[in-house]
C-alpha positions as CSV (number, residue, x, y, z in Angstrom):
1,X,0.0,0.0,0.0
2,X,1.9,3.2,-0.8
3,X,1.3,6.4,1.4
4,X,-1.5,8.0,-0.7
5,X,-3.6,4.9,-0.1
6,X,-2.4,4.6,3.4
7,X,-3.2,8.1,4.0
8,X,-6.5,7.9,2.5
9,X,-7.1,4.7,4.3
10,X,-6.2,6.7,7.6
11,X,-3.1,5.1,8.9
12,X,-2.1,7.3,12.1
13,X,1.7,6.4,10.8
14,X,0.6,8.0,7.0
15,X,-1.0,11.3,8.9
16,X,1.9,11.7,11.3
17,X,-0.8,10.9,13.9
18,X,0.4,9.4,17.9
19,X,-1.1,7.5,20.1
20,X,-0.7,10.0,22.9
21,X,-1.4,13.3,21.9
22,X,-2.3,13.0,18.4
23,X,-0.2,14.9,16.0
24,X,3.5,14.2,15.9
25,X,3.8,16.4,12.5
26,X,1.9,16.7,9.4
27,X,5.2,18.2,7.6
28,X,6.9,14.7,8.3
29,X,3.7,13.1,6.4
30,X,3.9,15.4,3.8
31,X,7.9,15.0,2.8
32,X,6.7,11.2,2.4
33,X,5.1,13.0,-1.1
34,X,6.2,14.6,-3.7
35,X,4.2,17.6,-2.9
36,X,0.4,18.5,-2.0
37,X,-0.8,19.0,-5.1
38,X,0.4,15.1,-5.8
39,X,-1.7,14.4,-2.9
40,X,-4.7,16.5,-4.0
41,X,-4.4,14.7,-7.7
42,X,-4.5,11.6,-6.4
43,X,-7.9,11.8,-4.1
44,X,-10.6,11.3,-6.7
45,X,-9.3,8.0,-7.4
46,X,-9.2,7.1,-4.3
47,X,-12.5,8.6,-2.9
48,X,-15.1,7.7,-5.6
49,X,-17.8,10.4,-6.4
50,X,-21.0,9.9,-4.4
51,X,-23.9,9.0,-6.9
52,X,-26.0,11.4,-7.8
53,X,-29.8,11.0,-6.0
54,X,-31.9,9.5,-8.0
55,X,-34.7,11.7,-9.6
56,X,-37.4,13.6,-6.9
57,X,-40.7,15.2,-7.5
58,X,-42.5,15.2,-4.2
59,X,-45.9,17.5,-3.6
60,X,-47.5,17.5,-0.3
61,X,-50.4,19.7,0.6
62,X,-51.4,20.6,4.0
63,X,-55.0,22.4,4.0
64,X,-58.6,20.6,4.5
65,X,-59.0,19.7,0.9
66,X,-57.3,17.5,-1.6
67,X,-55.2,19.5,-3.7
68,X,-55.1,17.2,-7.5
69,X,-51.3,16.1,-8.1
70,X,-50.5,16.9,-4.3
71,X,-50.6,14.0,-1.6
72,X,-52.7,15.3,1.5
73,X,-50.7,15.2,4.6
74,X,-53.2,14.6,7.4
75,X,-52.5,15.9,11.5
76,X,-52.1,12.3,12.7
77,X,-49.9,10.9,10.0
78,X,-46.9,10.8,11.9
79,X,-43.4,10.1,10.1
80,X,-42.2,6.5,9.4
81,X,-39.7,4.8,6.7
82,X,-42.2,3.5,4.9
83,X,-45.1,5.8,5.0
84,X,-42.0,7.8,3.5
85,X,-43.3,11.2,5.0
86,X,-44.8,12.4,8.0
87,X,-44.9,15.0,11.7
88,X,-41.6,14.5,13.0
89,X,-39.9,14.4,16.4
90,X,-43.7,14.3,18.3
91,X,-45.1,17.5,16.9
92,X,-48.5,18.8,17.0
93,X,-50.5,20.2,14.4
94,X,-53.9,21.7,14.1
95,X,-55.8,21.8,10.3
96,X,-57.4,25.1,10.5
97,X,-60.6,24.4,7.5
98,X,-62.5,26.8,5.4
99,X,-65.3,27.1,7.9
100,X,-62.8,28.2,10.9
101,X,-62.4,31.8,9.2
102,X,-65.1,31.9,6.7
103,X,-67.2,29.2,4.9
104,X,-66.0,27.9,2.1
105,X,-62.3,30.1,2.0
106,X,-59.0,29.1,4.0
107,X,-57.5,26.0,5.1
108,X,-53.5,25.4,6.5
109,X,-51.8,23.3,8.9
110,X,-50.5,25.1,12.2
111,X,-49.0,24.0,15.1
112,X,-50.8,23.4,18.1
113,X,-50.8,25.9,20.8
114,X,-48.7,28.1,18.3
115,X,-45.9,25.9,18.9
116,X,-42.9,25.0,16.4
117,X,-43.7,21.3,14.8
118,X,-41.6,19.3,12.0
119,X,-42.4,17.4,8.8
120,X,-39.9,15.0,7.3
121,X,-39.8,13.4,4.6
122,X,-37.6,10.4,2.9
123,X,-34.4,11.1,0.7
124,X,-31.1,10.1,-0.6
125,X,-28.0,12.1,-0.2
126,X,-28.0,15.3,-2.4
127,X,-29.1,18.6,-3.1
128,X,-32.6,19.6,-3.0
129,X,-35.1,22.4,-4.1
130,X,-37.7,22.9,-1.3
131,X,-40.6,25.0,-2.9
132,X,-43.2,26.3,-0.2
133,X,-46.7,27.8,-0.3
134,X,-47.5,30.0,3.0
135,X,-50.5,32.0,4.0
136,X,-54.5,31.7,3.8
137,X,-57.5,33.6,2.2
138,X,-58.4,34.7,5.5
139,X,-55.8,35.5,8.2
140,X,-52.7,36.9,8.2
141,X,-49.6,34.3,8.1
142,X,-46.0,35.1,9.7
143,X,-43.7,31.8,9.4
144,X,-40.3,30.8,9.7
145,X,-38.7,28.1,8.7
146,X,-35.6,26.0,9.2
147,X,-34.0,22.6,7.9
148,X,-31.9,19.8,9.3
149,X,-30.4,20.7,12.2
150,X,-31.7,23.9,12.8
151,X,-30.4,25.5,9.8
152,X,-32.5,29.4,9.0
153,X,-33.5,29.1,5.6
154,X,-36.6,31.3,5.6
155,X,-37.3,34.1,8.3
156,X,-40.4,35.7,9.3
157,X,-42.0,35.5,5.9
158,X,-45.2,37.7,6.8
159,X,-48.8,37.6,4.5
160,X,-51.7,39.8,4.9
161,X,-55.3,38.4,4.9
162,X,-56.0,37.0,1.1
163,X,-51.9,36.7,0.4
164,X,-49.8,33.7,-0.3
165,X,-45.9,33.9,-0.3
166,X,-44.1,31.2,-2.2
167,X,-40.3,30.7,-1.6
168,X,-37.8,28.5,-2.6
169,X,-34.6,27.3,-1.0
170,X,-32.3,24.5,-1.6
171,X,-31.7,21.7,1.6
172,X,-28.4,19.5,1.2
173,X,-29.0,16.0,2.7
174,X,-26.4,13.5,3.6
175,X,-25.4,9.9,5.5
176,X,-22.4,8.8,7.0
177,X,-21.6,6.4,4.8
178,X,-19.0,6.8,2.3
179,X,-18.8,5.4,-1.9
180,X,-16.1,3.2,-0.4
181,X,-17.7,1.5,2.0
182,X,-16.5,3.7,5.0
183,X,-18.2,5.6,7.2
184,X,-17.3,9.0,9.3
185,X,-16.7,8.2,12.5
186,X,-19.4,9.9,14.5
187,X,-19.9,11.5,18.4
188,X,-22.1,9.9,20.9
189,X,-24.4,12.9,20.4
190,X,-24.6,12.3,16.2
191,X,-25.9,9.0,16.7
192,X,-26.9,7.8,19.6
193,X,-30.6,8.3,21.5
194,X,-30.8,9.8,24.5
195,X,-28.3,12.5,23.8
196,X,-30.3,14.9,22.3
197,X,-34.0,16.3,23.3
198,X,-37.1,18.0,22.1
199,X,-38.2,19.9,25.0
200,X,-41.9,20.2,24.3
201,X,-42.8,21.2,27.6
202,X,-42.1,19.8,31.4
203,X,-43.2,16.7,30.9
204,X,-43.0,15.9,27.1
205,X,-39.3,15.1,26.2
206,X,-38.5,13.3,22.8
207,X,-35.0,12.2,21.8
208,X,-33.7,12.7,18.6
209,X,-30.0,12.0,16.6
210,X,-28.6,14.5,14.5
211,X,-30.2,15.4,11.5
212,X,-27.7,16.1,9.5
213,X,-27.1,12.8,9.1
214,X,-29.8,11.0,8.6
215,X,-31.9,10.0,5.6
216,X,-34.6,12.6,5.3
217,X,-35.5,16.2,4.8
218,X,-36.7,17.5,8.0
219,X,-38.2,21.0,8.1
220,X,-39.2,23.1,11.1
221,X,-41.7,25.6,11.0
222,X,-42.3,28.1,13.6
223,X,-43.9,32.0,14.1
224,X,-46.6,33.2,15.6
225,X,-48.7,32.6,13.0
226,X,-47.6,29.9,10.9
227,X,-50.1,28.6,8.3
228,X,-48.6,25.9,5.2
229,X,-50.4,25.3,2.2
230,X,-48.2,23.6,0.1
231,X,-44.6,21.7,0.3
232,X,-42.6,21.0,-3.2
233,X,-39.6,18.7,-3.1
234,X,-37.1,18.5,-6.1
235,X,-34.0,17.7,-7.4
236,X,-31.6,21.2,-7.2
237,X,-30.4,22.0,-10.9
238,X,-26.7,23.0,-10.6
239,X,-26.3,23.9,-7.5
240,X,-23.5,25.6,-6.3
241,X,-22.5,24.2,-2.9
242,X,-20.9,26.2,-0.5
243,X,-18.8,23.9,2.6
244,X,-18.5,25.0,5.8
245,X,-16.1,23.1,8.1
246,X,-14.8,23.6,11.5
247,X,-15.6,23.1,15.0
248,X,-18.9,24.5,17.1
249,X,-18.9,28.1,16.5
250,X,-19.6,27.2,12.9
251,X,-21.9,24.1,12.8
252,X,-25.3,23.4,12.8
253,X,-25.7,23.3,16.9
254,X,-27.9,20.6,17.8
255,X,-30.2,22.6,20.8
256,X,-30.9,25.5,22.4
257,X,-29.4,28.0,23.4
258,X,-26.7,27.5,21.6
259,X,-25.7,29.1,18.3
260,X,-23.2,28.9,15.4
261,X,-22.3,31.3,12.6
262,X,-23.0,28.9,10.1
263,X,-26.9,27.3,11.0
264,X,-27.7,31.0,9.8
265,X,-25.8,31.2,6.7
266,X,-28.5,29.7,4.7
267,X,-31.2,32.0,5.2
268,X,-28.9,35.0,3.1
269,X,-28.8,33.0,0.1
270,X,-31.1,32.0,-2.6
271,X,-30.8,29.6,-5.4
272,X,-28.4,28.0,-7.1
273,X,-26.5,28.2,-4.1
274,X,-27.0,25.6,-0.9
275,X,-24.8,26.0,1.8
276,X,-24.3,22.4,3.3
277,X,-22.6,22.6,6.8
278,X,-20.0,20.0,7.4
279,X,-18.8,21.2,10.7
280,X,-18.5,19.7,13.7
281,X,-18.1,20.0,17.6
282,X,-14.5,19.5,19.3
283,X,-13.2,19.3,16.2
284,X,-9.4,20.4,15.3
285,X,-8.0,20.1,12.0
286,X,-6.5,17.2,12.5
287,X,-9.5,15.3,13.3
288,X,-11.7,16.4,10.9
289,X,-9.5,14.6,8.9
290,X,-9.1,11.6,11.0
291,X,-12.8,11.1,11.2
292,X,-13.2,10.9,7.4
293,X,-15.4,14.3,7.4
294,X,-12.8,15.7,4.6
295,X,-12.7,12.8,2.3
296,X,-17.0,12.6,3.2
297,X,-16.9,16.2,1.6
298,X,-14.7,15.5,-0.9
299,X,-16.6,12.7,-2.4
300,X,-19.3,15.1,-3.3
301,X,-17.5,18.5,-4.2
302,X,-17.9,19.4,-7.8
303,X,-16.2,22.2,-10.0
304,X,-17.7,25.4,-9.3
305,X,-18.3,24.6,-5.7
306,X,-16.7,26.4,-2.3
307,X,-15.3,25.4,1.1
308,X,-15.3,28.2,3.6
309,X,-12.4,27.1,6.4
310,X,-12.6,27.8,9.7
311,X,-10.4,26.6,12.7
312,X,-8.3,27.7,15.6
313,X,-10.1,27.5,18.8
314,X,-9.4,23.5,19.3
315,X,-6.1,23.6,17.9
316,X,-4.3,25.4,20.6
317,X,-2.4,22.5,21.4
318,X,-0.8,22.3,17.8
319,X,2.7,23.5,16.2
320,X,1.5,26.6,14.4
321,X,3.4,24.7,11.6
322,X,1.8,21.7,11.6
323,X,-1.8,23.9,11.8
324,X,-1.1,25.5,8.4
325,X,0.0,22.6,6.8
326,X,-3.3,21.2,7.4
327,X,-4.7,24.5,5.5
328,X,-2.5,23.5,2.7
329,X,-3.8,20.0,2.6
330,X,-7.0,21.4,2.7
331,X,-6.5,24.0,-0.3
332,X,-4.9,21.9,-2.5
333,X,-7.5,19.3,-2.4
334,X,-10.3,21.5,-2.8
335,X,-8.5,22.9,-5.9
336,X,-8.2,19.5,-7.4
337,X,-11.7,19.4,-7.8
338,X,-12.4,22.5,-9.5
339,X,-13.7,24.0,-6.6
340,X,-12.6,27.3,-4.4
341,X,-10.9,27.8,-0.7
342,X,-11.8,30.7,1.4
343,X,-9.9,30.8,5.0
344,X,-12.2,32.1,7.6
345,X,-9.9,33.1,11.1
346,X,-11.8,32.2,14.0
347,X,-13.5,34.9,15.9
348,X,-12.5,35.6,19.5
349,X,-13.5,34.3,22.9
350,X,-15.7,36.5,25.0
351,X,-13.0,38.5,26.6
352,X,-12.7,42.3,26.6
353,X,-10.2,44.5,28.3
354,X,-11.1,47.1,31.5
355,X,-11.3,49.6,29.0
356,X,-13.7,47.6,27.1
357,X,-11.8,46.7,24.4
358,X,-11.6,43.1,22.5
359,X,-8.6,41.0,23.4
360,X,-7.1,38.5,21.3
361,X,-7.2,34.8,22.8
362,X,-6.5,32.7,20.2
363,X,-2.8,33.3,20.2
364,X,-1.0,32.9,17.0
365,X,-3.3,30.9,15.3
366,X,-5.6,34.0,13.2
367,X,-2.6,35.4,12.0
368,X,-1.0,32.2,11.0
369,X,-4.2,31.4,8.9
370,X,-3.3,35.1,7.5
371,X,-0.2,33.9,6.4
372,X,-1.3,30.9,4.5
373,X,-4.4,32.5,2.7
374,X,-1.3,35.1,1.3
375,X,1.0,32.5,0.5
376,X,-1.8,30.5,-1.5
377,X,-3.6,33.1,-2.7
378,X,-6.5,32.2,-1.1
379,X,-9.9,34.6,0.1
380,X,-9.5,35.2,3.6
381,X,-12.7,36.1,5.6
382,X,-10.8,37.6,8.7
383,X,-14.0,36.6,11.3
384,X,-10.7,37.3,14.2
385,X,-10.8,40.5,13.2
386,X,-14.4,41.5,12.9
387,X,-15.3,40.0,16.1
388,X,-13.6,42.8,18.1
389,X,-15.5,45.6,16.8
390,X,-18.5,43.9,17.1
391,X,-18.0,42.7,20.9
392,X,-16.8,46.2,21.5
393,X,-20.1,47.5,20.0
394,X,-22.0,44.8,22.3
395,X,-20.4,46.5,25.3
396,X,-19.1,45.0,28.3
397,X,-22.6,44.9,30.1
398,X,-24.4,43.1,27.2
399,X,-22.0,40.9,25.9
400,X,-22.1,37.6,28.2
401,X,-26.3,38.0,27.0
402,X,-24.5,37.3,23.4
403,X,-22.8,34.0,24.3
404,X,-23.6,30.8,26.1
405,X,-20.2,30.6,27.5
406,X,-17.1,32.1,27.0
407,X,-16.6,30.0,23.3
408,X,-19.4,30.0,22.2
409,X,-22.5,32.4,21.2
410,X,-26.1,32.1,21.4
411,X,-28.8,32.3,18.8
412,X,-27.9,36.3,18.9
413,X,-24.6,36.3,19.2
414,X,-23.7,33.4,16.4
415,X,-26.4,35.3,14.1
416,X,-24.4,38.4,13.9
417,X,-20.9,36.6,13.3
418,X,-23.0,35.0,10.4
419,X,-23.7,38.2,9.1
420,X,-20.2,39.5,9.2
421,X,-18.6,36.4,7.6
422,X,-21.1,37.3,4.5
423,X,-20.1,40.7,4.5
424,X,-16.5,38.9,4.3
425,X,-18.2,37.5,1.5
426,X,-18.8,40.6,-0.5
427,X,-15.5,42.2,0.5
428,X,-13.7,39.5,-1.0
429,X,-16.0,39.7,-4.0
430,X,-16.7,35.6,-4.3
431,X,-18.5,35.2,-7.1
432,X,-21.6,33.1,-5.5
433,X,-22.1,36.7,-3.2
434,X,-24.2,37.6,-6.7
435,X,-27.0,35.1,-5.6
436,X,-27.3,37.0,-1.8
437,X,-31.4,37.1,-0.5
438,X,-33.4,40.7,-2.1
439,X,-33.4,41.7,2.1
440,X,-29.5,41.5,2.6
441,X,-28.4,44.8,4.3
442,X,-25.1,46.1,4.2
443,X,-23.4,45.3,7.8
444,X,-21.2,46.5,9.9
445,X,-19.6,44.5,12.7
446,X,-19.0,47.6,14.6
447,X,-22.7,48.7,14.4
448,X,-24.9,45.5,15.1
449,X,-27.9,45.0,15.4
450,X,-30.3,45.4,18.6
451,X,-30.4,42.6,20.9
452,X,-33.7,43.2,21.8
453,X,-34.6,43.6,18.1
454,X,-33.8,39.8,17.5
455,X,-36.7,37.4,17.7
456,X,-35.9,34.6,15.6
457,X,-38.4,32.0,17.4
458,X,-36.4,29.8,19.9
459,X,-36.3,25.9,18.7
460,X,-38.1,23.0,21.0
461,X,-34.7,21.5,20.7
462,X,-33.7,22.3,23.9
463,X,-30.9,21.2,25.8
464,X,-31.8,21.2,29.7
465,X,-28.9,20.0,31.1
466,X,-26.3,22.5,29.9
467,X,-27.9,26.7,30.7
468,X,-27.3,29.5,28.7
469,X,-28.0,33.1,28.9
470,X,-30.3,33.7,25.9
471,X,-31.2,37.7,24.7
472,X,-33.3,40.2,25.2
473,X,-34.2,38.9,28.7
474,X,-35.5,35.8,27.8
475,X,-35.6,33.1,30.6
476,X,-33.1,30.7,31.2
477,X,-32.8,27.4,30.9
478,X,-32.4,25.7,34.1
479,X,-29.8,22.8,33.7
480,X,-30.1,19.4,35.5
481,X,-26.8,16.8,34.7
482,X,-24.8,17.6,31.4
483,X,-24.9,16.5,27.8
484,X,-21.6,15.6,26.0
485,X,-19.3,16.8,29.1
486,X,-18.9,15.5,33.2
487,X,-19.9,17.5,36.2
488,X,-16.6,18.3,37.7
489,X,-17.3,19.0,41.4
490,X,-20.7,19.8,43.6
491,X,-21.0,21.0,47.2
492,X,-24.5,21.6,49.0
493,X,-24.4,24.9,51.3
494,X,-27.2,24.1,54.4
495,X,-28.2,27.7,55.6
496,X,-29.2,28.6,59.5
497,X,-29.4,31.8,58.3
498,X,-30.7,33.8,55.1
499,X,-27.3,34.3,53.2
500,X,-27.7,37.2,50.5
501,X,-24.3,35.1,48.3
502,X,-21.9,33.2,48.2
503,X,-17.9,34.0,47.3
504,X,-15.0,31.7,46.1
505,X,-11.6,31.7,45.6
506,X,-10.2,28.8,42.9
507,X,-6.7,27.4,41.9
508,X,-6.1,25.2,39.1
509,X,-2.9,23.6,38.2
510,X,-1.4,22.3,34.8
511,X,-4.0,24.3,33.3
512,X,-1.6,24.8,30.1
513,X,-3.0,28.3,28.4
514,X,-6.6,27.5,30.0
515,X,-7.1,30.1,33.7
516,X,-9.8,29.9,36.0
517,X,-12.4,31.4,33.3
518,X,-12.6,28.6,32.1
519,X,-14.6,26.9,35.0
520,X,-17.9,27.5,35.1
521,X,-20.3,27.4,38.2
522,X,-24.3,26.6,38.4
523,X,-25.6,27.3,41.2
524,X,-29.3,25.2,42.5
525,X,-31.4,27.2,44.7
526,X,-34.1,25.5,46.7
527,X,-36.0,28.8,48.3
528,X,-38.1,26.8,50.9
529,X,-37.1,23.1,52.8
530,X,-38.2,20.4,50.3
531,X,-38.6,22.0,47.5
532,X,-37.6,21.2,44.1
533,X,-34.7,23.4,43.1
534,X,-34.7,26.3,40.5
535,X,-32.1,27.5,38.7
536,X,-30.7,31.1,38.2
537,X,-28.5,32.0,35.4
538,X,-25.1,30.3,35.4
539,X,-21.8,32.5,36.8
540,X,-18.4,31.7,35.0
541,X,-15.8,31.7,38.1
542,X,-13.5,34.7,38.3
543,X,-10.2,34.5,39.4
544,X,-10.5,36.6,42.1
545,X,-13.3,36.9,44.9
546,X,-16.4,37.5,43.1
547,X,-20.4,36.8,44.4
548,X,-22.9,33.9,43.1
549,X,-26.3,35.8,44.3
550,X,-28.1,32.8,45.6
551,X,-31.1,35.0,46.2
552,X,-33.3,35.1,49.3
553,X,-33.3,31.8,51.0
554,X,-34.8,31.6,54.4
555,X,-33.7,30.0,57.4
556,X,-33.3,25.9,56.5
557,X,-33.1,26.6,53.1
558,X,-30.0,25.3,50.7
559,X,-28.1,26.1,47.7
560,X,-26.1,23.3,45.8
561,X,-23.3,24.7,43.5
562,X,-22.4,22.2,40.6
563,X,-18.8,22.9,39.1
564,X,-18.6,22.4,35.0
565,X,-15.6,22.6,32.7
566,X,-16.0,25.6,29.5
567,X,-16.5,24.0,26.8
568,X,-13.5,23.8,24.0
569,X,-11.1,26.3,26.3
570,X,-9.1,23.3,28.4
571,X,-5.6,22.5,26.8
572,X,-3.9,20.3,29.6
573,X,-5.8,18.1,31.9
574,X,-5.9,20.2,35.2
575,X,-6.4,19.8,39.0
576,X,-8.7,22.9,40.5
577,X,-9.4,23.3,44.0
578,X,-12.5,26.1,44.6
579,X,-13.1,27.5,48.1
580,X,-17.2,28.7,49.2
581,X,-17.5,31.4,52.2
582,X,-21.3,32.7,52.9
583,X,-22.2,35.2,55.9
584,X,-19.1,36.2,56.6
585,X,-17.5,32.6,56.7
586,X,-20.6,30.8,59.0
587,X,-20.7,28.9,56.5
588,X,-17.9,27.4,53.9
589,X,-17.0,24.7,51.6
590,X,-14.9,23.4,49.1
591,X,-14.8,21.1,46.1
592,X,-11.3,19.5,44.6
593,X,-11.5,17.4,41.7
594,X,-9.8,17.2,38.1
595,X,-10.6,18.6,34.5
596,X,-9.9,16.5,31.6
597,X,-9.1,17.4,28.5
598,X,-11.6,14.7,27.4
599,X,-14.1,15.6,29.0
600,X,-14.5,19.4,27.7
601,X,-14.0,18.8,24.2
602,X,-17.0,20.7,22.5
């Protein structure tokens, strides 16, 4: 087997890969050819090209009468592989007839309660045109809709009484398995149940796998007054793809409240262009390549196509040299099939300065991405450098109501990053920026917009074991346990007295270029003796004394603090020790314990 196949075939030896840390050196791998573009050349006939989906024309009508060529999609007909179409993920939908409004006029599905609800429907891998028919002869219609994994593709499309709006978009689907019989090797949370949850209300959970991999069109439809006549499905004629890959601030995040640049990417684009996200949590360059996730994309990518390239964050632990290489690897391959790069730095962590200026955090890594996109001639979107106007602009006050954590942003936050790597777009004067949505508004990182302006409707997808500050004042989600990461530490505080907060002090050791911001505290308030606990908005730690306001909790009342690891920011496993005072040191504790690296990888 010679290297390319061996490569290909994802030998660790043929990468450069160790058993310990993972990269010994990607330059040593590549010396072992005669240079990348050899090793570009070569991948088509190694990877074969992913068949093209067989001919679609799908019609489904959802209002109280038949609709001739359409097939009716009743409330109860709930999805299944071989009914081939159906609700989804335990939604409920309400037929609004004719005689509802006015005798004889009207008719559309809705969700019950004016909640979200999904319709799926069966397909192979490719690239499809979704046609859709909103509004009714009666009452006004305002509905927005999303694909996949909570990808925007149309928002708030608003019809007066009498109107109809149709839109089209195009949805690219995709499985795991490769043309050569391989499959990417995928996270707990991709496919396995009981990982991810639709959070219809207290006591309704359902649990879902990924959607993005998976082999049907889901669509989400949500608003305050959605009504859907009509769903068209068929195959996309020359499609220009655009790839996204990189870690968690640009995929398609799974749940609430979190938020990546590139789930909203889709919604600025119309036809011929599909934006199909191949990004992934935790993921660093090197194992996006160790998973098979490149050679997945490349057995679809076409001439004419793009792949927008974006990491940083989880590569921290790499030789700078060994992180452009990968670039490299990455350019020259998508140039052997016809198809154009574009670098995309990551943007920063949430940190600003006492003066309330952006910091950089990410080391080395933007400006070596800088350095390659010159050296190849490549587009660079330069999201590093747009984030610290916009932060700035956020201000210090309203800035932790953009994020999650200190990675990674919101539905707000991720929304305006995904404005700003489309006006990267347009500066850099990409050829598929022609085919940008009739809306599109020039933008300005330094001049966002409103936080309490954004109202995007908040998925059912909702993760309740890991909180989140969400905008405009919008309630929190109160966590339980954790999805995808370990508690880390938990002490109970019993009070003989009403505290009015708590205070800590923290130490961690071989922490590497992680510091105490990245530990995060939730804090469990029980206001009253036996009851069920509540939970205020998480507190990151700070470094130096700092109060968790536990709020007002009467004599025999208690407050448990739970102790989780920010997601992504650990480089070294580490050792913390975190000390509690309340009322003036009546009452203390403390929790010890141990971060792995393995355990925070987002």
């Amino acid at each position: 087997m010679n290297t390319l196949a061996k490569f290909f075939g994802w030998s660790r030896r043929a990468l450069g890969l160790s058993a310990g840390l993972g990269l010994l050196t990607v330059a040593a791998w590549a010396q072992n050819t005669s240079n990348n573009n050899a090793v570009a050349g070569n991948v088509a006939a190694i990877l074969p090209t992913q068949a093209p989906a067989p001919p679609v024309d799908l019609k489904y009508s959802f209002g109280p009468q038949a609709v001739a060529g359409f097939t009716q999609v009743k409330p109860e007909e709930v999805y299944s592989a071989e009914r081939g179409y159906g609700y989804d993920l335990g939604s409920q939908v309400r037929l609004v007839s004719g005689g509802e409004a006015e005798a004889g006029r009207g008719g559309y599905t809705t969700g019950k309660n004016n909640k979200p609800f999904f319709f799926s429907a069966k397909l192979a891998p490719g690239v499809y045109a979704v046609t859709v028919k909103l509004g009714d002869a009666v009452v006004p219609s305002n509905t927005t809709i999303k694909s996949e994994t909570r990808r925007l593709m149309l928002e708030a499309v608003k019809t007066k009484a009498g109107e109809f709006a149709t839109r089209t978009f195009l949805v690219h689907i995709r499985v795991p398995q490769l043309p050569d019989g391989s499959v990417v090797k995928m996270k707990p949370r991709e496919n396995q149940a009981n990982q991810l949850f639709v959070q219809w209300d207290d006591k309704t959970q359902v649990s879902f796998m990924e959607l993005d991999w998976d082999d049907r069109l889901t669509l989400e439809f949500s608003g305050d007054a959605v009504a859907l006549d009509t769903v068209e499905i068929t195959n996309a004629e020359k499609p220009i793809t655009v790839y996204l890959i990189g870690d968690s601030t640009v995929t398609d995040q799974m749940m609430e409240p979190w938020g990546a640049w590139g789930m909203w990417l889709p919604r600025w684009f119309k036809p011929p262009v599909v934006v199909a996200n191949y990004a992934e949590s935790g993921e660093t360059t090197a194992s996006f390549v160790g998973e098979k996730r490149w050679p997945k994309l490349l057995s679809e990518i076409h001439p004419g196509d793009y792949v927008l390239m974006q990491f940083g964050i989880n590569d921290q632990r790499m030789q700078l040299a060994d992180f452009q290489q990968y670039f490299r690897l990455f350019i020259a391959d998508t140039r052997a099939h016809g198809a154009t790069p574009v670098l995309v730095t990551s943007q920063n962590l949430r940190k600003l300065d006492a003066d309330g200026k952006a910091v950089e955090t990410l080391g080395e890594f933007p400006q070596a991405m800088r350095d390659v996109a010159k050296e190849e001639n490549v587009a660079l979107i330069d999201l590093n450098a747009m984030s610290g106007p916009l932060y700035e602009a956020i201000g210090p006050e309203k800035l932790p109501q953009a994020f999650v954590d200190g990675t990674h942003q919101n539905d707000y936050g991720s929304y305006e990053l995904a404005k700003a790597v489309v006006n990267g777009i347009l500066l850099n004067k990409l050829p598929f920026g022609q085919y940008l949505v009739e809306d599109w508004k020039y933008y300005d990182p330094a001049h966002p917009d409103a936080m309490e302006a954004f109202n995007i409707p908040p998925d059912p997808q909702l993760d309740p074991k890991r909180p989140g500050v969400t905008p405009a004042g919008n309630t929190t989600r109160a966590p339980t346990a954790s999805t995808g990461a370990k508690l880390i530490g938990a002490v109970t505080f019993n009070f003989a007295t009403t505290p009015s907060s708590l205070t800590w002090e923290i130490t961690l050791k071989n922490a590497g270029t992680s510091d105490a911001n990245d530990v995060r505290i939730d804090s469990f308030v029980a206001a009253l003796p036996g009851q069920s606990p509540v939970a205020p908005p998480f507190t990151k730690l700070d470094p130096n004394k700092s109060p968790i306001l536990v709020g007002n909790i009467p004599p025999g009342g208690s407050a448990k603090v739970e102790v989780w690891p920010i997601f992504g920011n650990f480089s070294h496993d580490s050792k913390f020790t975190i000390t509690f005072s309340a009322n003036g040191g009546a009452v203390t504790g403390k929790i010890e314990g141990s971060v792995l690296v393995s355990d925070v990888r987002d």
